[in-house]
N, C-alpha and C positions, 0 to 999 in steps of 0.2 A: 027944533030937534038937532041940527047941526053944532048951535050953541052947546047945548047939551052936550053932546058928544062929545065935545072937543075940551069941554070942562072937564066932563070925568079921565078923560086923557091927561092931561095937567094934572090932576088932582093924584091919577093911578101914579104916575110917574112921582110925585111927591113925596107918595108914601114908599116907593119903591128907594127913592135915593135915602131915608131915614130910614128903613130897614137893614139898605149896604151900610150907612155911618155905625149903626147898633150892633151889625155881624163884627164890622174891623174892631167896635170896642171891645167885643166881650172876647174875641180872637186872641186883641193885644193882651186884656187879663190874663186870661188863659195862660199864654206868652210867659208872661210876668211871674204867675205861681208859680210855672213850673219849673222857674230857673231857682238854683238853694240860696237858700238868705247865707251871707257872710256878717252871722252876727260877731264883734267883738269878743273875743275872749274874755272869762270872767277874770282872767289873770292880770289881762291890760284894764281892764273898766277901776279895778281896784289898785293898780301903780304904774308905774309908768315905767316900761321897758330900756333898758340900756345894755350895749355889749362892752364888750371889752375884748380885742383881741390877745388870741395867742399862736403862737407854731402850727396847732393843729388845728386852727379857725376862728370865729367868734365862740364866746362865751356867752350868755344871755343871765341878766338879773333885773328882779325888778321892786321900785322902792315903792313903800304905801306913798300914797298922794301926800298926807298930811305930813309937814314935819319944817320945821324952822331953815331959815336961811342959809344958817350959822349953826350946823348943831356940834355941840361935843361929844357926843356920846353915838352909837349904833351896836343894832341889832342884828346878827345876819342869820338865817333860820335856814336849816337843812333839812329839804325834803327828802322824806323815806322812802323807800325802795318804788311802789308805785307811781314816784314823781309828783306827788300831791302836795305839788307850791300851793295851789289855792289854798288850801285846808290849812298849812302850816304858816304862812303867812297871815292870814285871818288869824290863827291861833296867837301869833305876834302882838298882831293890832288889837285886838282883843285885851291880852295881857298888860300890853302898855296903854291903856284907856284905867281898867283897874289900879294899875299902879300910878295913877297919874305921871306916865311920861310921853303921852303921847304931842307931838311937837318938840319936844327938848332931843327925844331919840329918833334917829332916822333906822326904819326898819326895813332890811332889806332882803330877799329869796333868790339864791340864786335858782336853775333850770337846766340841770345837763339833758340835751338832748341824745336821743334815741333816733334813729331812721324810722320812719313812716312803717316800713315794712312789719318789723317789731313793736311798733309803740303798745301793739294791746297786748302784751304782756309785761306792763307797767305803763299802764295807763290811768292818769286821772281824771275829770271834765274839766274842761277851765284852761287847758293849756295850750299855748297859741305852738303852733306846727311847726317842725326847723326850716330857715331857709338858705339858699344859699351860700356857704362860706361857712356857716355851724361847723363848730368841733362836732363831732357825733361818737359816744360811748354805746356797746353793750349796755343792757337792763341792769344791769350789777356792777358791772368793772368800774365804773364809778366809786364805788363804796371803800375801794382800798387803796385808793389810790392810782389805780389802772395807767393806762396808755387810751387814748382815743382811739376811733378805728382805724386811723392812717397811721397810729404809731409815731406819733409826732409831738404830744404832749401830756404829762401826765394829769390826773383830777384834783391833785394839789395842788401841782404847776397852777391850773387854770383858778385857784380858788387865790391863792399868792397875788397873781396879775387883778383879782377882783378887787381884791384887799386894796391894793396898790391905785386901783383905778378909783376907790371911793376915797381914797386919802386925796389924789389928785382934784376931783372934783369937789369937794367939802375939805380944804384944808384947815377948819376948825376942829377937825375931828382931832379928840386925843384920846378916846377909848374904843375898842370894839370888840364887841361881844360875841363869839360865833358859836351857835348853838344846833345842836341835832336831836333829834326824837327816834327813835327806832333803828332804820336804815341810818338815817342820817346820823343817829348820834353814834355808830360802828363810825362813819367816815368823820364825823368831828375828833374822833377817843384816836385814831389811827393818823389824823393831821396830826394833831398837835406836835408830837416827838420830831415830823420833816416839812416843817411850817417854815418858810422865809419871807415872813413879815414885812411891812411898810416900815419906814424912819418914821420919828416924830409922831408913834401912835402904841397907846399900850394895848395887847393883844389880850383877850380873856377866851375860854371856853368851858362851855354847858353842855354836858353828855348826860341824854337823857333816855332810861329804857332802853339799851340796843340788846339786844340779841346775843351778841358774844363780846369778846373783851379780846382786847390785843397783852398779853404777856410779854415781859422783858426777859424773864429766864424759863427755866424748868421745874418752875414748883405749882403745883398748881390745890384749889382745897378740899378739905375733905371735912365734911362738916359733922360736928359734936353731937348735932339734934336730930340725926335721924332726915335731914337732906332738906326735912319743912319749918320754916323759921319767918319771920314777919320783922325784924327791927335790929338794930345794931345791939342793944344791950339783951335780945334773948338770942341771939347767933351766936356760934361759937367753931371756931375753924382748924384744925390740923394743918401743915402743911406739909406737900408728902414731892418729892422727886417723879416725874414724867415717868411713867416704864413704856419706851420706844417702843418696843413689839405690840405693847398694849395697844397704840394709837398712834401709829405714826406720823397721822399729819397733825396732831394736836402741836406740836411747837414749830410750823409752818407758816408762814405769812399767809392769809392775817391772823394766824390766832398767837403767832409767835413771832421772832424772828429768825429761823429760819429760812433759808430761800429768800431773800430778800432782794426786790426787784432793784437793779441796777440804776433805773434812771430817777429814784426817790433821790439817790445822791447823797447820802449821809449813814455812818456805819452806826451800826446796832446801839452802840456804846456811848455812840454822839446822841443819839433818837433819845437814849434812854434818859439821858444826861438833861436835854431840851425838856423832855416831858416830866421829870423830877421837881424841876424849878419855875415849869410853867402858873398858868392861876386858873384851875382847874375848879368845877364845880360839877358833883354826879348828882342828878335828877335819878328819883325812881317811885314810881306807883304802886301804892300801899296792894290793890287790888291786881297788878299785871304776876300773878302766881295762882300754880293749878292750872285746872284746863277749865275754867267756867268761861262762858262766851266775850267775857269782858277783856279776857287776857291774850287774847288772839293766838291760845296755845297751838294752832292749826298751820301759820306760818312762821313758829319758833323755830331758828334753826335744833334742829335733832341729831347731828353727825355726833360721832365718838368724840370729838375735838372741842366741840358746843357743851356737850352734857359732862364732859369732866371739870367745868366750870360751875358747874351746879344745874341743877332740873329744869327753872325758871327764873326768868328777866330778873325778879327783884333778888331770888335768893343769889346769881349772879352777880347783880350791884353791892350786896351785901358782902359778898364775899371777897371782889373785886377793892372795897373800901379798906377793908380789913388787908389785905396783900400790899396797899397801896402805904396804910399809915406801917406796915411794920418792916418793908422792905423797900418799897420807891421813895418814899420822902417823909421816912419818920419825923424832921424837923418842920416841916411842913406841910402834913398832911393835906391832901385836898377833900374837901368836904364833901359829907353826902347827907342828899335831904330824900327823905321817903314822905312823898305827897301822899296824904290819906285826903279817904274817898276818891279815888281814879282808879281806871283801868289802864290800858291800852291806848288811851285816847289823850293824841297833843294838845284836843284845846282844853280838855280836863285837864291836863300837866300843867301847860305851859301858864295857864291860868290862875290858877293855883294862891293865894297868898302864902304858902307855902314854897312855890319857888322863888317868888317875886326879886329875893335877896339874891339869887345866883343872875336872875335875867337882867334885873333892874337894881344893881347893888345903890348906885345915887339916889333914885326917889324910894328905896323899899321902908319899909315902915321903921 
């Protein structure tokens, strides 16, 4: 009996130390879930982050993985108003797989950050958080060129320094391409004129679908068709002098020059002079007109200043082209391509064999 006893004592006690080991593991689980996963960003899994200092901070851009040693040529894609690097970048990589240039061109996205506090009203998924030393922009002031929040450097400034910083690192480079879609193609169309480029590299731009147009003077059009038009040869344009009382902010920066912010650095005449002789190429989508769901007619800009430009993105691009070949660079005109079958949508555009020759002038077809 004693034996006995003294077994089941041993024995209790066994089962008792393997029930504490069982409680601390499922404890430490426990533990475990409930601390949040810091999954990588989709933005980093897809390229590989780099900054570039300025006055007002870092700058953050980031290149697709794949891409040659040694390339000469780049891509740089500007995200739209809600910060949607992933989407536009993909749309990139995308593009350049179709056109076979993926490796010959290195494709890059820049990221203006927004503070934490703001980001959900321009927010994307995918984008990794600002840290310490970040330039940080308003949701928008980015788009025209702005000041950062500390007033210390402008969104060109910081796109100049980008330029600069990829010539620095790939000094094979002798072309680059800076392109925008929506948001972004307002802040490409609005570069170009107070761009100060890299040496040793030629500069191109692709404004695609924005929202409104920066004008050089006071005319602005009045269209032949009844306002609804789909293509360069059935448009037909008037062109008529601003009536100030009409709209006063219509010849304002950015839809004009007007007011023109001081630390751009470059007068109206010079801007206009740059943007004349630049190599300019206008993207616009066959289907981005009307209000059907495809054309995002819901965050068109609508101000008096927007709609004396015309109703809708394309009939604005159309219009825009037409002002461009017959008063900014009749000997020069810069091209414009209307992607059919797209709406609204960069990786419909950008993809496009239809644009291939503005993105990818070297491999297009």
């Amino acid at each position: 009996m004693a034996g006995s006893t003294e077994s089941g004592a041993r024995h209790f006690a066994l089962n008792l130390a393997v029930l504490r080991r069982l409680f601390c593991t499922m404890v430490a689980l426990l533990l475990f879930a409930s601390q949040p996963l810091r999954a990588e960003p989709a933005l980093e899994r897809m390229s590989s982050p780099l900054r570039v200092a300025t006055p007002g901070g870092n700058f953050s851009y980031y290149v697709a993985h794949k891409h040659s040693a040694q390339p000469r040529n780049a891509l740089v894609v500007m995200h739209g108003h809600p910060r949607d690097a992933v989407k536009t970048l993909q749309a990139a990589i995308d593009a350049a797989q179709a056109a076979g240039a993926v490796g010959d061109t290195l494709l890059a996205a820049p990221l203006f950050q927004v503070p934490k506090r703001i980001a959900v009203h321009c927010h994307s998924a995918g984008l990794s958080q600002p840290q310490d030393g970040d330039a940080l922009w308003r949701c928008g002031s980015w788009i025209e060129g702005g000041l950062d929040n500390a007033g210390k450097t402008g969104s060109f400034n910081a796109m100049d320094n980008l330029l600069a910083d990829m010539k620095r690192r790939w000094p094979s480079l002798q072309s680059i391409t800076v392109a925008g879609f929506s948001a972004g193609a307002q802040f490409v169309q609005h570069y170009v004129g107070f761009a100060h480029p890299p040496g040793g590299v030629s500069l191109r731009y692709v404004v695609a679908d924005p929202g409104s147009w920066l004008y050089f003077d006071n005319l602005r059009p009045q269209s032949t068709n009844g306002g609804s038009c789909g293509s360069e040869t059935t448009c037909r344009f008037r062109w008529q002098t601003l009536n100030a009382g009409q709209c006063p902010q219509a010849n304002r920066w950015k839809y004009g020059l007007e007011s023109l912010p001081a630390h751009l650095q470059r007068t109206a005449d010079a801007a206009r002079r740059r943007y004349a002789a630049a190599d300019i190429s206008y993207l616009a989508a066959a289907g981005d007109t009307g209000a059907a769901p495809g054309a995002y007619y819901r965050i068109l800009d609508k101000s008096c200043s927007a709609q004396l430009q015309g109703p809708y993105r394309l009939q604005r691009a159309l219009a825009y082209a037409d002002y461009d070949r017959r008063y900014l660079a009749p000997d020069k005109p810069h091209r414009l391509t209307v992607v059919p079958n797209c709406g609204h949508h960069v990786a419909c555009v950008f993809s496009a064999p239809a644009a291939r020759q503005a993105l990818f002038p070297i491999n297009a077809d």
